[in-house]
N, C-alpha and C positions, 0 to 999 in steps of 0.2 A: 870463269868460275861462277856460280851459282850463290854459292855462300862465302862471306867476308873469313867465317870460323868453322870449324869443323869439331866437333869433339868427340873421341872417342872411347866407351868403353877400354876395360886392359882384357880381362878374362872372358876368353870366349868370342871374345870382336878381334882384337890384335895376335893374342897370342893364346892358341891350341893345348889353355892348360887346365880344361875343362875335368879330361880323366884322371887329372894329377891332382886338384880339389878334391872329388871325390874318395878317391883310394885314401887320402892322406887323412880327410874328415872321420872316413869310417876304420883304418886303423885308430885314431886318439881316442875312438869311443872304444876300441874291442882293449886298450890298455887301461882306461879309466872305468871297465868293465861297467858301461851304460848300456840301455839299448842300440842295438846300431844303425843307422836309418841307411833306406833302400836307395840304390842312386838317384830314381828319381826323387824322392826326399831331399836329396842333397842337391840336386840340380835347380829343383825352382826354388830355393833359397840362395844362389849364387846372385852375388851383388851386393848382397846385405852386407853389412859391417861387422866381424866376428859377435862383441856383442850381442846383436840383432840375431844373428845363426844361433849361436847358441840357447837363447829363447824360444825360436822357432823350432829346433830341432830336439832339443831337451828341457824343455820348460818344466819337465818330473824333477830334475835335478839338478838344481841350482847350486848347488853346494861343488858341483865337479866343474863349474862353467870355465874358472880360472886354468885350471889345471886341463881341461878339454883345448883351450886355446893354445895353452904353452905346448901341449904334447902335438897341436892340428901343424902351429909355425914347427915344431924341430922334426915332424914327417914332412911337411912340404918342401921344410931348407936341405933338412940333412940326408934324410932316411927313404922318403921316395926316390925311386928312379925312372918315374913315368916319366918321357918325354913331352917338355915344351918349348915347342919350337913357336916361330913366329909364322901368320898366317903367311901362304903362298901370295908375293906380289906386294906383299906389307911395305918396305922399307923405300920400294918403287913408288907407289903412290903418294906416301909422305913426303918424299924428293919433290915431285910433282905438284903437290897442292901449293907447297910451299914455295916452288920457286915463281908459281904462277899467284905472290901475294897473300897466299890465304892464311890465315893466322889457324895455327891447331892446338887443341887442349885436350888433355885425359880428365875424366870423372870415373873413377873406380873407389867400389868396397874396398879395396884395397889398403892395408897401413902405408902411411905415407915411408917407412923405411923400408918394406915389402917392396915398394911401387920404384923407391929408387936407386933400388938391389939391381934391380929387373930392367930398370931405364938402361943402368950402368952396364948390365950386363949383354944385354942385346946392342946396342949402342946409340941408343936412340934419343937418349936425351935431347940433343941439341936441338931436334926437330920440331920440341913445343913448347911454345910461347907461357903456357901456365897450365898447371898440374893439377887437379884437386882428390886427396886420399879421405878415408872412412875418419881418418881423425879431428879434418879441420871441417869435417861440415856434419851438418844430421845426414843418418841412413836415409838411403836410396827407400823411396820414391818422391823424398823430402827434394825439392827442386833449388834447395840452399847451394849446394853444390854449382848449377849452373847459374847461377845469379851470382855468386862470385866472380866464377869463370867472366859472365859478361860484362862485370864492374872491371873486372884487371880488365880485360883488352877493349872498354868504352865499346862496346858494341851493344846491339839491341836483340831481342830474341829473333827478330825477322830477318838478320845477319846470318845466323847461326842455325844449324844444323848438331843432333845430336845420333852418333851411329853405336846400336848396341845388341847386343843374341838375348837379351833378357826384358823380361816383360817390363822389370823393374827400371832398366834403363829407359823406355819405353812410356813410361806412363808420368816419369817424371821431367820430362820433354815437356808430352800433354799438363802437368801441371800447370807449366809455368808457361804455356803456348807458345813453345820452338817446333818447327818442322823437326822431323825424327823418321831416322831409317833403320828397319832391322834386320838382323843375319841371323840365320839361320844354321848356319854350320858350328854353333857353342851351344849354350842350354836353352834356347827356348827354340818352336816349330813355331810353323807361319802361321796357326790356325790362332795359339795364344796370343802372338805377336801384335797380331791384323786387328784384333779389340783396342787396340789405341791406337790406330788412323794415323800409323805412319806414308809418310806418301811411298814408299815402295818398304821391300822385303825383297833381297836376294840372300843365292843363295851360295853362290862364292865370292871370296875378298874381291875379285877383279871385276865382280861388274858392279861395285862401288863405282866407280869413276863416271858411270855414264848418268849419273844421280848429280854428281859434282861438280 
């Protein structure tokens, strides 16, 4: 193996819940009767920390942000039925890193009770070593997040690898000068991608491994 750690994005890098963000984003806005922003509006804001979203995507109306959020969690918990499944070959690979020693971490926008709804529920907890959600660090592209990650598991950034579909995952890599690879099949394309000098870009889950 290449790297000691590995960490991954959740949305859009593991699990295929890209068009279920978006539909769930722009119903909360059509009931909080806001503007509604365009998928891709929604899309290169994915990663951010709801917060962070809500600035970026409504900053005219600040006064609905709360109510935008509660109404975004009970479409994406209860009321969407977009499927999100895990990427194809996910669960195989994790098996694999892992029993080949490698330590793995998530960093996601994600609320840390979101993220371990979603551990719980795919079953994958058990597979990483330490977690990090939108609550216990600064928003993505704040590189707080992975300097955690690397104090838990005493590694160094030259250890570690960060895998993510979004610029933002991407840049805050570059930040903090970890090696970073992106995918391409969640919300970002190779051309935004490739501006922060990840050493590759593929374009399905399975040919992660040959980076690994």
């Amino acid at each position: 193996m290449k790297y000691k750690l590995v960490i991954f994005d959740w949305d859009g890098t593991l699990m295929d819940s890209i068009a279920r963000i978006v539909s769930s984003l722009q119903s909360s806005a059509r009931v909080c009767q806001v503007p509604v922003p365009s998928s891709e509006q929604v899309r290169s804001i994915i990663g951010l920390s709801l917060p962070e979203v809500m600035d970026k995507l409504f900053p005219e109306h600040k006064n609905y942000h709360q109510q935008l959020i509660v109404h975004y969690k009970d479409q994406y918990i209860n009321m969407d039925t977009t499927e999100t499944p895990l990427f194809d070959g996910v669960e195989a690979l994790l098996k694999k890193l892992k029993s080949n020693n490698c330590q793995l971490a998530i960093a996601t926008g994600k609320s840390r009770k979101g993220l371990d709804r979603l551990l719980a529920l795919t079953g994958l907890t058990d597979y990483f070593a330490v977690t990090q959600s939108a609550d216990e660090a600064q928003s993505k592209p704040s590189p707080q997040m992975l300097s955690q990650i690397l104090a838990h598991t005493q590694l160094t950034t030259k250890d570690a690898v960060m895998i993510g579909d979004s610029k933002l995952d991407l840049e805050m890599a570059l930040n903090i000068g970890m090696d970073s690879i992106g995918v391409t099949f969640g919300a970002g394309n190779r051309k935004a991608l490739s501006v922060y000098k990840p050493v590759a870009i593929v374009d399905r889950f399975s040919e992660l491994d040959m980076y690994l």
